[in-house]
C-alpha positions in Angstrom: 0.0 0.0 0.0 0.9 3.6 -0.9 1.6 6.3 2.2 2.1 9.1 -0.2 5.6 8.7 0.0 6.7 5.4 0.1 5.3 2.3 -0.6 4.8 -1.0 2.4 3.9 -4.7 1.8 1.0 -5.7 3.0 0.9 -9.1 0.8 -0.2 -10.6 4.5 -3.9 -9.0 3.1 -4.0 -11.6 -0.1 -3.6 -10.5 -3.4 -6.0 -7.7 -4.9 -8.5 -9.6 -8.0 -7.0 -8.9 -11.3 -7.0 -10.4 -15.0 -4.0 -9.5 -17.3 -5.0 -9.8 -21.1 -1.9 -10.1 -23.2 -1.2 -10.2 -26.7 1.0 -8.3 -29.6 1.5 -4.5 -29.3 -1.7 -2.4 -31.0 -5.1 -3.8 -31.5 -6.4 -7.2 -30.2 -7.3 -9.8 -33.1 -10.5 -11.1 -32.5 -10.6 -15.2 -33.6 -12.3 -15.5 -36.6 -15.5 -17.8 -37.3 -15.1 -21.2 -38.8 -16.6 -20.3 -42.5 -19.2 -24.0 -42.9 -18.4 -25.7 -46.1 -21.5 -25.5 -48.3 -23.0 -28.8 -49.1 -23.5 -30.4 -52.4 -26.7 -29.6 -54.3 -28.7 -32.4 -56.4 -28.0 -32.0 -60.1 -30.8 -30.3 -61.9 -33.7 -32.5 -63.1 -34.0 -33.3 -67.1 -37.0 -34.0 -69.6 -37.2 -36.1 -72.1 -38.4 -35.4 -74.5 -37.2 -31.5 -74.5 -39.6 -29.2 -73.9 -41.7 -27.9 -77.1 -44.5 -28.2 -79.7 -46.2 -31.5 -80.9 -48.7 -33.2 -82.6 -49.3 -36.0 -80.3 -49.6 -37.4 -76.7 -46.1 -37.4 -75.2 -44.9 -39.2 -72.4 -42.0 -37.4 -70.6 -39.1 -39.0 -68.4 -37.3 -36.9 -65.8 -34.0 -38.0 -64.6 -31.1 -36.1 -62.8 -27.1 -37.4 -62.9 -27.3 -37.8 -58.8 -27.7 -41.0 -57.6 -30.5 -42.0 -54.9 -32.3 -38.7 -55.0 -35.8 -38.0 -55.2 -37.5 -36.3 -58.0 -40.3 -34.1 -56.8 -42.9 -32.4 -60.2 -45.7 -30.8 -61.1 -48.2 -30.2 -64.2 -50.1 -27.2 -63.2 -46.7 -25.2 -63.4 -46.4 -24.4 -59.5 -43.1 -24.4 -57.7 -43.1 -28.8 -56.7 -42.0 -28.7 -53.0 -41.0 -31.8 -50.9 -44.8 -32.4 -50.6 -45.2 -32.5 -54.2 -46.0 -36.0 -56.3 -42.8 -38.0 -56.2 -41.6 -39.2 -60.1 -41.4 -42.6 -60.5 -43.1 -43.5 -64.0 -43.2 -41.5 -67.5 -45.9 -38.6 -67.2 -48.3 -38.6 -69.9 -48.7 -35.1 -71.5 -52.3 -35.5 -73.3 -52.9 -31.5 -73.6 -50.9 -28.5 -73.5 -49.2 -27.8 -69.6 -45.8 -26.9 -68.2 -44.0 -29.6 -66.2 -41.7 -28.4 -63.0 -39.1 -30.9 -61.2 -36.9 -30.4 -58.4 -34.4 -33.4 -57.4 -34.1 -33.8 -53.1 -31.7 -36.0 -51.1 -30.7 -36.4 -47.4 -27.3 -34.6 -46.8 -27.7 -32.1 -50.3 -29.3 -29.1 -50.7 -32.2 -29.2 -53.5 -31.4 -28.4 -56.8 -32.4 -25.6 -59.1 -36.2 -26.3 -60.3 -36.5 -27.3 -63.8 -39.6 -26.7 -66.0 -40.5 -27.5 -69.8 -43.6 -26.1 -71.3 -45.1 -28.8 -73.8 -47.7 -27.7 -76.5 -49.9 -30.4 -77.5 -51.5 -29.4 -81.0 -54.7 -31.4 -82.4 -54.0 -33.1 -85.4 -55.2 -32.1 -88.6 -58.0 -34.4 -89.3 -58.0 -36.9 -92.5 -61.3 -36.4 -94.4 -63.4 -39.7 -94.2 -64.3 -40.3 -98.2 -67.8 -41.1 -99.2 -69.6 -41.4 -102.5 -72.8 -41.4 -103.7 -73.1 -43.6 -106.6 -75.8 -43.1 -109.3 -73.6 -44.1 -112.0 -74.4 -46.5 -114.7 -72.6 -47.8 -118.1 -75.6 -46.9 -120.4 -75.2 -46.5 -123.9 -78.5 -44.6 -124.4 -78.5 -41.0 -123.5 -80.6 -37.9 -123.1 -79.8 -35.0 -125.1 -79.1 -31.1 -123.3 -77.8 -28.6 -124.1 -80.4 -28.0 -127.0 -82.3 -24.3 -127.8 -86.2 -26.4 -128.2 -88.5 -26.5 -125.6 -88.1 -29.1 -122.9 -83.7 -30.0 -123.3 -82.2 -27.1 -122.5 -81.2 -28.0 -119.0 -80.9 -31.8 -117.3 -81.0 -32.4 -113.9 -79.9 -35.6 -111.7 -81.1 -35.6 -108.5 -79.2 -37.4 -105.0 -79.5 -37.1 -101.7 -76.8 -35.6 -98.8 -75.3 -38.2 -96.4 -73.5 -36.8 -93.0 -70.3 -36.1 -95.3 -71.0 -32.3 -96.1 -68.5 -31.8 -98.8 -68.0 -32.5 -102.9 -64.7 -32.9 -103.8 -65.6 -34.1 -107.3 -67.9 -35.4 -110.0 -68.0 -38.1 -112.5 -70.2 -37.6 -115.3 -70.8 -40.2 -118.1 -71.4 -37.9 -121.0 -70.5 -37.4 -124.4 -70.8 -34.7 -127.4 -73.3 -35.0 -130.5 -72.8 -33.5 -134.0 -69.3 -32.3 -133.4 -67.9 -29.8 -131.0 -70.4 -27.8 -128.5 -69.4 -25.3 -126.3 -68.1 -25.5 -123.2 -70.5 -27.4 -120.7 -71.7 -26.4 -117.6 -71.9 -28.5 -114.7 -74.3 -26.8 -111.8 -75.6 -28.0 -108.3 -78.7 -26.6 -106.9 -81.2 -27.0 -104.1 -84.3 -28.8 -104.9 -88.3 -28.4 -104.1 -90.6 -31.2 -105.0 -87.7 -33.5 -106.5 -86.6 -30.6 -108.7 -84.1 -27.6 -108.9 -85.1 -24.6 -107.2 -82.9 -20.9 -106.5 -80.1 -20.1 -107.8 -77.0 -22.1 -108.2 -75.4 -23.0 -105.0 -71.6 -24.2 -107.5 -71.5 -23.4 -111.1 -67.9 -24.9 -113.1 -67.2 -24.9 -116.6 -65.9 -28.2 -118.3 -64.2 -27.7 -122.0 -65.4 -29.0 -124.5 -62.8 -30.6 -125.8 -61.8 -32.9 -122.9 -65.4 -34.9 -123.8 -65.3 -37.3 -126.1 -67.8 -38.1 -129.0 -68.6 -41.4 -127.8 -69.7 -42.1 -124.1 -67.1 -41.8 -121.7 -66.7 -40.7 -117.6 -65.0 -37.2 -116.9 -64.0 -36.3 -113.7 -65.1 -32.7 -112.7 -63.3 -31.1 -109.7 -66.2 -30.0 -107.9 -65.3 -28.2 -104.6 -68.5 -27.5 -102.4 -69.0 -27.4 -98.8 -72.5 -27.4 -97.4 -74.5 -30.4 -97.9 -76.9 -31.5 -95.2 -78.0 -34.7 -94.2 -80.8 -36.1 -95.6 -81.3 -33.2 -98.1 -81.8 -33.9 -101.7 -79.9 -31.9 -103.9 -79.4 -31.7 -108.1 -76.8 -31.9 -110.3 -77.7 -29.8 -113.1 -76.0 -30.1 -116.7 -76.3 -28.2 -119.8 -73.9 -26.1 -122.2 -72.6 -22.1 -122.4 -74.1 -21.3 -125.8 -77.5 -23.3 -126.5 -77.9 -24.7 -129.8 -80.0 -27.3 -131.5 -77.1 -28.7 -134.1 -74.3 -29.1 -131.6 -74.8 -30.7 -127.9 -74.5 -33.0 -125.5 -76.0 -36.3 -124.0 -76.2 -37.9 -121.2 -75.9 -41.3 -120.4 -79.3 -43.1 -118.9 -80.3 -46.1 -117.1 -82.3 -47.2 -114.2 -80.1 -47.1 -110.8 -82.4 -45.9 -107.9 -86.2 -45.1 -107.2 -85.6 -42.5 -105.0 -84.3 -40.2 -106.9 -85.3 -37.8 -110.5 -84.2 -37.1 -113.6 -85.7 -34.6 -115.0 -85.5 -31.8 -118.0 -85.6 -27.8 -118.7 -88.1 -26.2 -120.7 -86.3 -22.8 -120.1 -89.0 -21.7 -117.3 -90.3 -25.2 -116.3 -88.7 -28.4 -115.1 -90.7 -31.7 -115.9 -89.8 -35.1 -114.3 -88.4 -36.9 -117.2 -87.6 -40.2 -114.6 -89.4 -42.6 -116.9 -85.8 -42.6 -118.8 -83.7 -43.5 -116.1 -80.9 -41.3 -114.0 -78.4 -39.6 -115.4 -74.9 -41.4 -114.6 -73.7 -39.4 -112.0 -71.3 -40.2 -109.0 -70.4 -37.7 -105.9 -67.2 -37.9 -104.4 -68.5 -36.1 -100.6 -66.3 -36.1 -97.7 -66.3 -34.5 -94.3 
């Protein structure tokens, strides 16, 4: 102890309570904090096959390159979670939807969520082919085409199936007394089994694709329309009426259902006593 001018002992007291901190000269390092080492993560899930648009139902694998972990997805294009359905079978993409997958194991941190949006288009449909056959290898025809009162026009009459469309025509026809003009091939509505209205498809066949002698042309014939159940009429006959140069027909008997019948130029008269004029409809849907 201290007297003001000298100091005593008076270690018989004990010793007064005091810590010493040492270190280096200057400021004292504090110990740093162990930085943790990160751990792993679970590679990032793949599809296959890659995300994209297509025609048809896919069925989509998802793997990852880490071994023993557990794939986690989604088709409503939420975040998947470790709730979410587990992967363990292809998923069946059937319509359009986005696909998310996260890959999960014990001792790893999750990986980075995938996701693959897959467009599912409908398929162009194949038209189903139909025909409606009132066709016939007749020899004996009936004349149109003519300027005189009751051959100006011909008509062939045939009822719609569910197929609404013509793609096409064959017509069993030939010229008379050299070359006519160009023919015109017509389809109308009917009333009372004959035409009615105006024409719902008019086309134009040359006259030099028909022969002299009875043969089938084919006449692209593109309508779309037709109802079920509905009778319709072909209707044939040429540009430029005349009573020298025209056409025919071929005849015969091939349904009982249907009319043939004939143009006076304001009148049309069932002419079915003759037959049906050979006719086939190529129709489709």
């Amino acid at each position: 102890m201290y007297t003001g001018t000298t100091w005593l002992d008076n270690s018989a007291s004990g010793d007064g309570s005091t810590k010493l901190y040492l270190g280096a000269s200057g400021t004292p390092t504090p110990t740093p904090t162990p930085t943790p080492t990160p751990q792993p993560a679970v590679a990032t899930p793949a599809f296959n096959p890659v995300a994209g648009t297509y025609s048809s139902v896919q069925s989509v694998t998802i793997t990852t390159s880490t071994s023993g972990d557990t794939i986690r997805y989604t088709t409503d294009g939420s975040t998947p979670t470790a709730s979410s359905t587990i992967y363990s079978a292809p998923v069946s993409v059937t319509t359009t939807k986005t696909l998310k997958a996260i890959g999960l194991k014990s001792g790893m941190a999750n990986s980075a969520v995938a996701s693959a949006l897959y467009t599912i288009t409908a398929p162009t449909p194949t038209p189903t082919p139909g025909v409606i056959n009132l066709s016939n290898t007749s020899t004996t025809g009936s004349s149109f085409g003519r300027n005189d009162s009751d051959q100006k026009k011909r008509a062939q009459t045939f009822t719609a199936t569910n197929l609404q469309k013509i793609t096409s025509l064959d017509l069993r026809v030939k010229r008379d007394n050299g070359v006519p003009s160009n023919m015109t091939v017509e389809l109308y509505a009917t009333s009372a089994n004959m035409p009615t209205g105006a024409a719902l498809k008019s086309v134009t066949v040359t006259a030099s694709s028909i022969s002299s002698s009875f043969g089938t042309i084919s006449v692209p014939f593109a309508y779309t329309g037709l109802v079920n159940g509905t009778k319709y009429a072909i209707v044939l006959s040429q540009v430029t009426l005349s009573n020298s140069i025209f056409y025919e027909w071929a005849v015969a008997a091939t349904s009982s259902t249907e009319y043939f019948s004939m143009y006076t130029g304001t009148t049309w008269l069932d002419n079915s006593s003759s037959g049906d004029g050979s006719t086939k409809i190529y129709v489709s849907n």
